[in-house]
C-alpha positions as CSV (number, residue, x, y, z in Angstrom):
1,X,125.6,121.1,71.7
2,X,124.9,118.4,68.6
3,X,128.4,118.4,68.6
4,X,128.9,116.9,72.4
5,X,125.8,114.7,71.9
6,X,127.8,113.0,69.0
7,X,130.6,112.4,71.0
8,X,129.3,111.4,73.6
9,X,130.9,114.5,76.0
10,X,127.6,115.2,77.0
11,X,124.5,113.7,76.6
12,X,122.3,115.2,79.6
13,X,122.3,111.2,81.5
14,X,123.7,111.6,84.3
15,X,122.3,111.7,87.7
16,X,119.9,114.2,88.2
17,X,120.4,116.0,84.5
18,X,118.1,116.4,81.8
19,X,117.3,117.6,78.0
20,X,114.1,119.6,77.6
21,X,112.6,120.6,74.1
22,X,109.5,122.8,74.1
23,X,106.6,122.3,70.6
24,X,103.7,124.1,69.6
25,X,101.7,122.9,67.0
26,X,104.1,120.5,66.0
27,X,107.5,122.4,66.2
28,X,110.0,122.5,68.3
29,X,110.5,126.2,69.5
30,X,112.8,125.9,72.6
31,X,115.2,123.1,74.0
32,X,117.3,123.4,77.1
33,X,119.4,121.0,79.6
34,X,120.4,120.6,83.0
35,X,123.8,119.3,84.0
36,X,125.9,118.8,86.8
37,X,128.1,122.3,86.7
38,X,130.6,120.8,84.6
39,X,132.9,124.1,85.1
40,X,133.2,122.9,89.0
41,X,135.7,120.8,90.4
42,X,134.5,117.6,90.5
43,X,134.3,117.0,94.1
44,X,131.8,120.2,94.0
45,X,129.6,119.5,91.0
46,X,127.3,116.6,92.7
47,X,125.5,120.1,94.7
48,X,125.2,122.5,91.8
49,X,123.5,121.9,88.1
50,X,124.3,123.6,85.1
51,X,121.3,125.2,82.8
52,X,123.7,125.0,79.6
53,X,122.1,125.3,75.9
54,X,118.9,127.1,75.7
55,X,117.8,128.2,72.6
56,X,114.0,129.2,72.0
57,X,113.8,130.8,68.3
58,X,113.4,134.2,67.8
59,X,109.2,133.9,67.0
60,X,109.1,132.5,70.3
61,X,110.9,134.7,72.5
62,X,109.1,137.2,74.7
63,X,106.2,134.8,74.9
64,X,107.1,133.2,77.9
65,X,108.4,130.2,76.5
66,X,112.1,130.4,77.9
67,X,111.0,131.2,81.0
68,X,108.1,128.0,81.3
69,X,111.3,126.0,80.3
70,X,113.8,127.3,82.3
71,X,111.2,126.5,85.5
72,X,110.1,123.3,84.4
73,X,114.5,122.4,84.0
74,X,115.0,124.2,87.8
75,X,112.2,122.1,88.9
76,X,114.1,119.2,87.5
77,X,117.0,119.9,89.5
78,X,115.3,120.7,93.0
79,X,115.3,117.4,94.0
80,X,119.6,116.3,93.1
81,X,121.0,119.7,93.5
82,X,121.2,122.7,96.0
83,X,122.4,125.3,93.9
84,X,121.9,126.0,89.7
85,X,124.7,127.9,87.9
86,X,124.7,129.8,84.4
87,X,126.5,132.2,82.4
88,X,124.8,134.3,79.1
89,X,125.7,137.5,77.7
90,X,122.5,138.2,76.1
91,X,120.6,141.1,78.0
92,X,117.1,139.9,77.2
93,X,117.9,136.3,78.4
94,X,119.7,137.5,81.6
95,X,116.1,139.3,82.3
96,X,114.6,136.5,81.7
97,X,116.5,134.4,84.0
98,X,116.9,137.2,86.5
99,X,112.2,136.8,86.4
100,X,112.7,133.1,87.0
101,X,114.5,133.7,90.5
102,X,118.3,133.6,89.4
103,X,120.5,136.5,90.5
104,X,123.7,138.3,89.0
105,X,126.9,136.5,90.1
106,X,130.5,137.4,89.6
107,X,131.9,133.7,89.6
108,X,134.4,132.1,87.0
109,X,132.4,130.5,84.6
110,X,128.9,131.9,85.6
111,X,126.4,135.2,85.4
112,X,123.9,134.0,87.6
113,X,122.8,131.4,90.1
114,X,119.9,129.9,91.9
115,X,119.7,129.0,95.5
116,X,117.4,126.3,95.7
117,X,117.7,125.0,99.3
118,X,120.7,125.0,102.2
119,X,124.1,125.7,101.4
């Protein structure tokens, strides 16, 4: 991710996206984006977003933190995008995700989506 940012490959400003980070007491515990699904053919990616980088550090996880983010990032995307796409491995954070609404997919690219409206 810090490696894109430099680059300029992605920097979560284009329409509709957005970069998250989470504090408590003064740390950051959690950060998390929202792109257009880059993995998409461009002609489809202006419908369906991308949750792509979040992290929330091991003291934090299980204490609802992921999942407050992961809402507050789908809420984000509710009003640009019909559809949100992403892909972990990690069985605690596909739990997580599956709590937040998103179900199992078997699509190139992704582990789970999100209908948000139509489509």
């Amino acid at each position: 991710m810090a490696a894109e940012w430099r680059d300029g490959t992605n920097r979560f400003d284009g329409p509709g996206e957005a970069f998250r980070g989470v504090f408590r007491a003064g740390v950051l515990v959690a950060v998390g984006g929202l792109n257009a699904d880059p993995y998409l053919p461009l002609e489809d990616r202006g419908g369906t977003a991308r949750l792509r980088h979040v992290y929330v550090r091991l003291a934090w996880r299980r204490a609802g933190v992921g999942a407050a983010l992961t809402r507050q990032l789908v809420s984000l995307a509710a009003p640009r995008f019909r559809r949100v796409r992403l892909r972990t491995g990690a069985p605690g954070a596909a739990r997580m995700y599956e709590r937040c609404g998103f179900e199992r997919v078997e699509e190139p690219d992704a582990t789970h989506a999100l209908l948000l409206r139509g489509g």
